[in-house]
BAFI-3210 file (N, C-alpha, C; in Angstrom, 3 decimals, decimal comma, padded with zeros to 6 digits):
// residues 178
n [1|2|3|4|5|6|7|8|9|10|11|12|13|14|15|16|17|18|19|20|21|22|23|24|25|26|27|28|29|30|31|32|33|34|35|36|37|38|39|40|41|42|43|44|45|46|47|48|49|50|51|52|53|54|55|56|57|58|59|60|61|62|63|64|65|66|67|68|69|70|71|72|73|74|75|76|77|78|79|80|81|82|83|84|85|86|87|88|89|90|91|92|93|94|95|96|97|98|99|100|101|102|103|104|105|106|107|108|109|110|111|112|113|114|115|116|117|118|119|120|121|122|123|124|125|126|127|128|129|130|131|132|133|134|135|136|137|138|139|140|141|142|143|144|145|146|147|148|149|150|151|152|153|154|155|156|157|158|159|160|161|162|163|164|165|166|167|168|169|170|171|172|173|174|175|176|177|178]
n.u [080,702|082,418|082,484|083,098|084,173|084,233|087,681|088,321|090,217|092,043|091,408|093,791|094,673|097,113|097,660|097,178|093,876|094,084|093,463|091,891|089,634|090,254|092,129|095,211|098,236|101,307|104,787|106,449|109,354|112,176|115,789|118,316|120,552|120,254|120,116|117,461|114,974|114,355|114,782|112,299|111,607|112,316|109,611|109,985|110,540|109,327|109,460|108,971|109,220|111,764|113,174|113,413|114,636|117,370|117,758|119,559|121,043|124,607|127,123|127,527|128,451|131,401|133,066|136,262|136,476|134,464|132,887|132,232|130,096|126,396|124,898|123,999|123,488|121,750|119,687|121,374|120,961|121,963|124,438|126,262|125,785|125,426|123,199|121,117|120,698|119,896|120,070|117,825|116,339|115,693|116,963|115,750|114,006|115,541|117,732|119,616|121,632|122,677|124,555|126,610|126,890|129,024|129,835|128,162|127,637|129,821|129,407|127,955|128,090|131,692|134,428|136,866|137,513|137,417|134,746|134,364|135,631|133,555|131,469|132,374|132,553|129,942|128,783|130,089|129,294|126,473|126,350|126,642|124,403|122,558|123,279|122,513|119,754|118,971|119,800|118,053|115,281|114,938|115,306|113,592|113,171|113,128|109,979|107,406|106,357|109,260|110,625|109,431|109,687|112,415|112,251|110,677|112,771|114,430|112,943|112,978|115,441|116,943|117,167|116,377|114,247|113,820|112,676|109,035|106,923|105,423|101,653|101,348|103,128|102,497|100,401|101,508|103,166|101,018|100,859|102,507|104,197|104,077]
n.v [216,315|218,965|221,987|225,397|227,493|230,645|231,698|231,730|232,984|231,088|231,633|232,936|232,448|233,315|236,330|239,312|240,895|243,522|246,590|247,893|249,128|252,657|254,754|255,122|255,101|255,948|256,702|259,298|258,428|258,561|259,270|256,506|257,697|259,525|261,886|263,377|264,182|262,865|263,812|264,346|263,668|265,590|266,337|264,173|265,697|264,951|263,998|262,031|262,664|264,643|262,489|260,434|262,186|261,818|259,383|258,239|260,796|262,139|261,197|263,578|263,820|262,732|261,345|260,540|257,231|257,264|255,923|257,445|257,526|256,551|255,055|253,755|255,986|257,149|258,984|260,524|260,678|263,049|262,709|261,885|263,045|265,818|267,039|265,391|262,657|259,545|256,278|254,270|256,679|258,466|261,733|264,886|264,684|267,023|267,534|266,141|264,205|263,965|261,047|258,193|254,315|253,706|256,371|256,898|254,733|255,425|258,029|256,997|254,265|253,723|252,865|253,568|256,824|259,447|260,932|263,694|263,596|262,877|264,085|266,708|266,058|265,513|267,826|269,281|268,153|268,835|271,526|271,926|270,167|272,162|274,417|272,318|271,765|274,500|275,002|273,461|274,684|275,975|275,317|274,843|272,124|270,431|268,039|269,863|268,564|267,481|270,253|271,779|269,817|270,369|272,620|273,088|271,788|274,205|276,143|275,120|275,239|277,605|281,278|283,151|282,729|280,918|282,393|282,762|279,796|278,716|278,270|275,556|273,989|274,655|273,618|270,807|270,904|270,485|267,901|266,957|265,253|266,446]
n.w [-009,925|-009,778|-007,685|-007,778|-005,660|-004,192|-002,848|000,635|003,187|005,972|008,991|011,332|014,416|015,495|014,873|015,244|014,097|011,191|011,013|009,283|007,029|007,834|010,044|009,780|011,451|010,579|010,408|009,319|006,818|007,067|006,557|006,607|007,975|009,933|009,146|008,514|006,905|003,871|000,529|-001,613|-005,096|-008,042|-010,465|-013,476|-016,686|-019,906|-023,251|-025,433|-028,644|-028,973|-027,977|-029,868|-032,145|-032,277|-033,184|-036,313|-035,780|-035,573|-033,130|-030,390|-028,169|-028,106|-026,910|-025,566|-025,990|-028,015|-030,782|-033,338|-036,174|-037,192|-036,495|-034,028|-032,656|-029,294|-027,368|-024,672|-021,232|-019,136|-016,992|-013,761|-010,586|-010,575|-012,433|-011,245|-011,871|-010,511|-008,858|-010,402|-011,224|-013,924|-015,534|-016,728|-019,947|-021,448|-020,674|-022,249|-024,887|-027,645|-028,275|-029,704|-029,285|-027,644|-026,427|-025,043|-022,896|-021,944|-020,228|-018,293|-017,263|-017,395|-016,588|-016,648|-016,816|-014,268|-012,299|-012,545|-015,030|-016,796|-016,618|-017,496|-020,185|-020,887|-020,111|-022,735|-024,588|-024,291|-024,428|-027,270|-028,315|-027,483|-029,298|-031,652|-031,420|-032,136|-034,343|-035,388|-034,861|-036,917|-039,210|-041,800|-043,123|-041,386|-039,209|-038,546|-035,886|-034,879|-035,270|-033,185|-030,856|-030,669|-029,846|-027,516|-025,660|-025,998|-024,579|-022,095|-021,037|-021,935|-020,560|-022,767|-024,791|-028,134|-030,957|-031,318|-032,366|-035,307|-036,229|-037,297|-035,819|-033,189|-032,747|-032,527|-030,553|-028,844|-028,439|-026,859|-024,096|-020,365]
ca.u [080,958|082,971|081,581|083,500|084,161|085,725|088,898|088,442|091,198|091,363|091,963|095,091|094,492|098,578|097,960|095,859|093,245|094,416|092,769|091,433|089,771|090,841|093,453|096,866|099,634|102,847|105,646|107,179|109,943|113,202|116,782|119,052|121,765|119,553|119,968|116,394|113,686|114,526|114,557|111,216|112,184|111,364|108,638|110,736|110,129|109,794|109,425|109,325|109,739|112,812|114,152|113,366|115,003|118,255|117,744|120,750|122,225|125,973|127,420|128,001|129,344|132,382|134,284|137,851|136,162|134,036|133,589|130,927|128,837|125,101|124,044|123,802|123,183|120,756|119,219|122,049|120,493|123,184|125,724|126,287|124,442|124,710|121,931|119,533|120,654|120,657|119,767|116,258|115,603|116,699|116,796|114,298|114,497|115,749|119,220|119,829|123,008|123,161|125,976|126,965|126,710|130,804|129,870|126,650|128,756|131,142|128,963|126,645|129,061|132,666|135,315|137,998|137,400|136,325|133,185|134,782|135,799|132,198|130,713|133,334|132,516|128,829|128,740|130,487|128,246|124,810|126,671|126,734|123,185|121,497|123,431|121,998|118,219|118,449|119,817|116,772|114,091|115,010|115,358|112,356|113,513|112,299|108,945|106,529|106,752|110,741|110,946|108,340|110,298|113,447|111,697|110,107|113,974|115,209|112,215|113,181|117,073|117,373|116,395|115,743|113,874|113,860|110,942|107,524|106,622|103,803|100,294|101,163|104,205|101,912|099,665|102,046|103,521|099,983|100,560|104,067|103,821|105,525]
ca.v [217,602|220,482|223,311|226,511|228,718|231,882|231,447|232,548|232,561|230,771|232,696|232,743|233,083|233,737|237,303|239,802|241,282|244,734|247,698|248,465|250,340|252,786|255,735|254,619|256,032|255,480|257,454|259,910|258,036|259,615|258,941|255,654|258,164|260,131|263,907|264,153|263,598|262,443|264,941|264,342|264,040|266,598|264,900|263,919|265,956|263,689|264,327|261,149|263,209|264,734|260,958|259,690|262,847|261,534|258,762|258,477|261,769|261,778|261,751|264,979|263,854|262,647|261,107|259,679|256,048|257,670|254,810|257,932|257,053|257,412|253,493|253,767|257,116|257,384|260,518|260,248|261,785|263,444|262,377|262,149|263,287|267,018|266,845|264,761|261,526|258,846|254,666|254,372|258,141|259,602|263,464|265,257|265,083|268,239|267,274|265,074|264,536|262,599|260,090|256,667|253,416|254,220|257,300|256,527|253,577|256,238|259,194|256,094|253,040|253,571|252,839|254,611|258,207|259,705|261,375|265,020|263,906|262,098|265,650|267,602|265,527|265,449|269,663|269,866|268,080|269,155|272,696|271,279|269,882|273,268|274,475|271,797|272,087|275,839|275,256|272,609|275,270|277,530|275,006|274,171|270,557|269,408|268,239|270,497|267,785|267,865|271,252|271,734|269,253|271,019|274,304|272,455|271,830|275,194|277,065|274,711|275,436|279,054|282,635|283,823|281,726|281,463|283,196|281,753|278,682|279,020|277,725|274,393|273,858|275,207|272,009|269,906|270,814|269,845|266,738|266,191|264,934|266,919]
ca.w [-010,515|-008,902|-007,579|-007,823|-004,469|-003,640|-001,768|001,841|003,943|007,431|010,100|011,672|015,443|015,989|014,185|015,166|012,551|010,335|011,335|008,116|006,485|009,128|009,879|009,998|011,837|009,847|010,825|007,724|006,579|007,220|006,313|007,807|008,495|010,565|008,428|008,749|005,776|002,610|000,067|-002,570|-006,220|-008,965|-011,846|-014,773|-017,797|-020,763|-024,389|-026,373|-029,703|-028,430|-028,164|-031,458|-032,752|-031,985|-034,411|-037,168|-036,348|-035,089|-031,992|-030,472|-026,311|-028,679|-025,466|-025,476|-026,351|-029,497|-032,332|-033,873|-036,942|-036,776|-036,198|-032,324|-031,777|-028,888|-026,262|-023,787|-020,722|-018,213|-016,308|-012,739|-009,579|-010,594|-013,104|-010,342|-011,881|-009,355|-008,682|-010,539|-011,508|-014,863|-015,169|-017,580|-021,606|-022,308|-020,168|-023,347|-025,710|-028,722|-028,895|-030,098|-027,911|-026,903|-025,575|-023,652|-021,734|-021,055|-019,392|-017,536|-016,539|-018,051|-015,016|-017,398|-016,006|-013,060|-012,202|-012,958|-016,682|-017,488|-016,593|-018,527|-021,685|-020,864|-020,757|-023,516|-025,845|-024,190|-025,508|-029,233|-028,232|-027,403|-030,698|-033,044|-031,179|-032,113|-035,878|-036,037|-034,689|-037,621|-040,256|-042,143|-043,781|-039,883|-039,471|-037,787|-034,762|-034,608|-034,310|-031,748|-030,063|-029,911|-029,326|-025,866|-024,881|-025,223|-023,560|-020,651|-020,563|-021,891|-020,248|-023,565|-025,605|-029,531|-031,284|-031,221|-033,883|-036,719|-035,325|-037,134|-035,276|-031,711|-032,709|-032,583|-029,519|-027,444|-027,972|-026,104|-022,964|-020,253]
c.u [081,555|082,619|082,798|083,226|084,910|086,679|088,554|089,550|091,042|091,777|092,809|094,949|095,729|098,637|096,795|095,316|093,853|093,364|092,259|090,203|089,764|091,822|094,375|097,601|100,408|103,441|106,353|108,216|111,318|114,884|118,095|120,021|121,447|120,016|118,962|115,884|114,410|113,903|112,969|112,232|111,790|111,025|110,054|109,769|110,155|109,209|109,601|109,629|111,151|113,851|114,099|114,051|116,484|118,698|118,631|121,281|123,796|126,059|128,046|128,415|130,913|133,814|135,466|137,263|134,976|133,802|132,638|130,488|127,270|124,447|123,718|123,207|121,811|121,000|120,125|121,038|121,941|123,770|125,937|125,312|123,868|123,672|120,929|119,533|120,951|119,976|118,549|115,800|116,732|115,970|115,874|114,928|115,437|117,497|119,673|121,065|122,755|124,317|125,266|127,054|127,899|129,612|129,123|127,103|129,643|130,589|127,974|127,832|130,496|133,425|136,969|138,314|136,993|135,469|133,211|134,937|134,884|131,905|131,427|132,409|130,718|128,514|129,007|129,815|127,173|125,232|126,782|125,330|122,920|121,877|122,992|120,647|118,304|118,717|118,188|115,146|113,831|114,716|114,003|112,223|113,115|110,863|108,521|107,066|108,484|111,209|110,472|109,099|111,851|113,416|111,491|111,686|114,546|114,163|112,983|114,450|117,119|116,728|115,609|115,383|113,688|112,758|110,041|107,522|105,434|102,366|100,531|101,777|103,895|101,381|099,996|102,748|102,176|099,733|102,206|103,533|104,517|105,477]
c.v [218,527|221,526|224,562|227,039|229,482|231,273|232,523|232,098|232,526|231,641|232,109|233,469|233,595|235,379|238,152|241,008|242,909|245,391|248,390|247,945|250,978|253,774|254,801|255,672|255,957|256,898|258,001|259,166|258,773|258,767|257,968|256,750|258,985|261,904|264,362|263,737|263,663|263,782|264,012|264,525|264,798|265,899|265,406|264,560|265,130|263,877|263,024|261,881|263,648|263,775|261,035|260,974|262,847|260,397|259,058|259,245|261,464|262,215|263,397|265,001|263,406|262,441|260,163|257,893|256,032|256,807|255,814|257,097|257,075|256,074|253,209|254,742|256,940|259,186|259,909|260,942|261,723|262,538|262,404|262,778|265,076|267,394|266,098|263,494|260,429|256,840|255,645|255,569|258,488|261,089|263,807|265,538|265,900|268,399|265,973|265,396|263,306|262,266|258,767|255,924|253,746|255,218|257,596|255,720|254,502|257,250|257,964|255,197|252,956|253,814|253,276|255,937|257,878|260,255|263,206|265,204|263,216|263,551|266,959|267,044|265,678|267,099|270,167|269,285|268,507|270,991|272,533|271,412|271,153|274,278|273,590|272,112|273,375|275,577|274,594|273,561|276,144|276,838|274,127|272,855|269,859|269,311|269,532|269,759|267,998|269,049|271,707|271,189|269,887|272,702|274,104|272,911|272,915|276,151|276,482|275,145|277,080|280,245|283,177|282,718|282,005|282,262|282,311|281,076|279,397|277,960|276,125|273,574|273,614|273,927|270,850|269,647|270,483|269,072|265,600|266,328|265,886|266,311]
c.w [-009,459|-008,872|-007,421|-006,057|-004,046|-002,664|-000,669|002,458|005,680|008,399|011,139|013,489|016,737|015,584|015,138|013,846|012,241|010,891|009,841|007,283|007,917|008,696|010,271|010,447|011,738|010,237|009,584|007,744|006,398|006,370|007,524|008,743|009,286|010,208|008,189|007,334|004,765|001,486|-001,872|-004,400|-007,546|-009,934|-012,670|-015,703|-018,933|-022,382|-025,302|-028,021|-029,884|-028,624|-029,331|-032,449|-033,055|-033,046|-035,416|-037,301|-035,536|-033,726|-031,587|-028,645|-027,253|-027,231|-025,848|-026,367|-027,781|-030,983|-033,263|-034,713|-036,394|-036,480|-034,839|-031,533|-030,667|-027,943|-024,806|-022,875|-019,630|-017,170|-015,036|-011,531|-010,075|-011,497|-012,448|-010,576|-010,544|-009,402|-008,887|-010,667|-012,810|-015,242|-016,519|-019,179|-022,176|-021,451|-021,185|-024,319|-026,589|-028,768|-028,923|-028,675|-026,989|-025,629|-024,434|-022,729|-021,364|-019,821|-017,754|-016,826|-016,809|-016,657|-015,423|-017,085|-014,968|-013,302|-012,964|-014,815|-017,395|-017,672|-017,223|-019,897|-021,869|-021,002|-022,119|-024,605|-025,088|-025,206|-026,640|-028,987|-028,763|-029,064|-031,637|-032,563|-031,967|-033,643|-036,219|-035,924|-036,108|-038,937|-040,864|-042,562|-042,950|-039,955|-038,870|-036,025|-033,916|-034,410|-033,076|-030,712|-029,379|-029,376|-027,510|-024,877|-024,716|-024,889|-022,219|-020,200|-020,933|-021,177|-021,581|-025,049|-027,025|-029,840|-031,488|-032,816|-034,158|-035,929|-035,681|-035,976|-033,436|-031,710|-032,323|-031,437|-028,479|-027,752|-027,270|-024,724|-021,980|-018,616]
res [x|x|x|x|x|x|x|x|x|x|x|x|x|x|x|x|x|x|x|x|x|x|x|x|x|x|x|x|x|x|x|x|x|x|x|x|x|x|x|x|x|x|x|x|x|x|x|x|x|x|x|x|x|x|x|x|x|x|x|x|x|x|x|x|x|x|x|x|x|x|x|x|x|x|x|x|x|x|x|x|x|x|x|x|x|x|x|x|x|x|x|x|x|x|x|x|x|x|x|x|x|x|x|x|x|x|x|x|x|x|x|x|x|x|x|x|x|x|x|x|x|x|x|x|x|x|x|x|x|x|x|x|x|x|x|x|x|x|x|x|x|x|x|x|x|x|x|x|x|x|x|x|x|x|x|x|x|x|x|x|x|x|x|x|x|x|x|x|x|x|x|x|x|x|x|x|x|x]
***
């Protein structure tokens, strides 16, 4: 019969043993190019309602490569570095654009433009955007949830924010993540 036994491991008398548990003295981690510390990245805001709100409506980045219709649409999020996008970080919900698959391959990977006319096309629908969020805050046919949701996005982007939701509407917003 076989007996069961924790795995110990042998000791390796080419190494010497870890200092731990124990302070460590790691050195802050700076930048190869030597410009001094790495700059920290701001939390991602994130609104899953927001997304899913994007769901079968039409494109509205409407870029040069455009096939619209509402079967693709997703929550583009922005474009280039000046929104904070970069390798492995995307920028916060409420920097979001509905378009079609086209247009999302265009603002993200499309080697058809440059970087100047992604971020043209990408401004100019988040400006549609913040115009349909604001028709949707007003219009009652949205749930409770969906407006809430686009209420979230333009507290975050405008100085002057719409007028306050109805208590259901308040409910519904403490349970978005942020």
């Amino acid at each position: 019969m076989l007996v069961r036994r924790p795995f110990t491991p042998k000791p390796r008398p080419d190494r010497a043993p870890m200092a731990w548990p124990g302070q460590q003295n790691f050195a802050p981690a700076s930048r190869a190019d030597g410009a001094g510390e790495a700059c920290p990245k701001s939390p991602r805001l994130e609104n899953p309602n927001l997304l899913k709100l994007a769901r079968g409506k039409p494109c509205l980045l409407l870029s040069p490569i455009c096939q619209g219709g509402t079967g693709t649409t997703v929550a583009c999020h922005g474009a280039g570095v000046a929104n904070g996008k970069g390798m492995g970080y995307k920028v916060s919900d409420f920097l979001t654009v509905w378009g079609c698959h086209s247009c999302n391959h265009y603002t993200d990977a499309y080697n058809g433009a440059t970087k100047e006319q992604k971020q043209a096309v990408f401004e100019a629908g988040h400006r549609r955007q913040v115009i349909e969020w604001q028709r949707i805050v007003g219009d009652m046919s949205f749930t409770p949830r969906e407006r809430a949701a686009a209420h979230w996005a333009l507290l975050l982007l405008e100085p002057n924010p719409p007028p306050a939701l109805d208590t259901r509407e308040q409910a519904a917003m403490k349970g978005i993540a942020t």
